[in-house]
N, C-alpha and C positions, 0 to 999 in steps of 0.2 A: 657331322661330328659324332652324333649317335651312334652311327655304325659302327666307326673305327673303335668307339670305347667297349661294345658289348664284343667285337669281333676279337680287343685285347684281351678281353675277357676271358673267352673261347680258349684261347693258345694259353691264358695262364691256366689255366682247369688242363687241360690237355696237360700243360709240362710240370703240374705237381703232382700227379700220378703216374707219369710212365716209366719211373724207377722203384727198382727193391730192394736195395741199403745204400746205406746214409754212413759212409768210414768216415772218421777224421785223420787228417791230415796230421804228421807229428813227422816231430824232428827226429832223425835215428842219433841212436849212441854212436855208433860207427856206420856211415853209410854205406848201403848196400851197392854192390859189384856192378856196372848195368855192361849190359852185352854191347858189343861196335853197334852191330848191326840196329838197334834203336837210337843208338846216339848219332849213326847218320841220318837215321829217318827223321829228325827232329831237326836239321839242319834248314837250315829257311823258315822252319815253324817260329820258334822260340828264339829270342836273344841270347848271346855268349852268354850273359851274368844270370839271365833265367834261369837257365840249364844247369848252369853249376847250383844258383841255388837250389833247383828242383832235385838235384843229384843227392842233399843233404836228408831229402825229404824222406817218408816214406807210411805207406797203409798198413793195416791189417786186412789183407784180401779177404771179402768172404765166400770167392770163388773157390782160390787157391787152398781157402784155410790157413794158410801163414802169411811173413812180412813179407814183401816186395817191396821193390823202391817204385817212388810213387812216377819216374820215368817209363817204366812197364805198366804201369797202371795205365796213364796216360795213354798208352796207343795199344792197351788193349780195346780190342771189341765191346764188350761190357760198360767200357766208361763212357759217360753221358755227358757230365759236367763236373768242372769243381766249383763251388758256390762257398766265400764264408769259412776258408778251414776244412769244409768237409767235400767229399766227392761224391755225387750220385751215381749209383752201379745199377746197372740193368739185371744184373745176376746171369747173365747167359756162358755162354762160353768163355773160358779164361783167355790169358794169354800163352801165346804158344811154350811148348813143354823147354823147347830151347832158350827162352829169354828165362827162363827160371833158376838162378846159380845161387 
């Protein structure tokens, strides 16, 4: 029993530094445009009603420097998790220049 609590340990130390911003999640005025090509790729991921309400959603990237919808965020590279409202971003490479409208 020991082991498994210090081992849980280990992985939470591990997953509360492996990220470099902390965006919040917010609802857009008018939501943002998302490209086919990620709305297929979420297909199996998420449920219908997720989706749409994810479609409503949206970040302030601090890859990109501006808003995206939080559908791009999602299957960018960069994103870790969303936890709580906000998303953990790795800060590495953005999403591709084509999902950006």
């Amino acid at each position: 029993m020991l082991t498994l609590l210090s081992a849980s340990r280990r992985c939470y130390r591990r997953l509360s530094v492996d990220y470099k911003f902390v965006v919040k999640v917010r609802e857009a005025a008018k939501p943002k445009r998302i490209p086919k090509e990620v709305s297929e790729q979420l297909k199996g991921v998420a449920g219908a009603k997720a989706i749409a309400r994810m479609k409503k959603e949206s970040v302030d990237c601090p890859v990109v420097k501006d808003e995206v919808g939080f559908l791009v965020c999602f299957l960018c590279p960069s994103f870790l998790r969303r936890v709580s409202g906000e998303v953990h971003c790795a800060g590495g490479q953005g999403p591709p220049k084509e999902w950006l409208l």
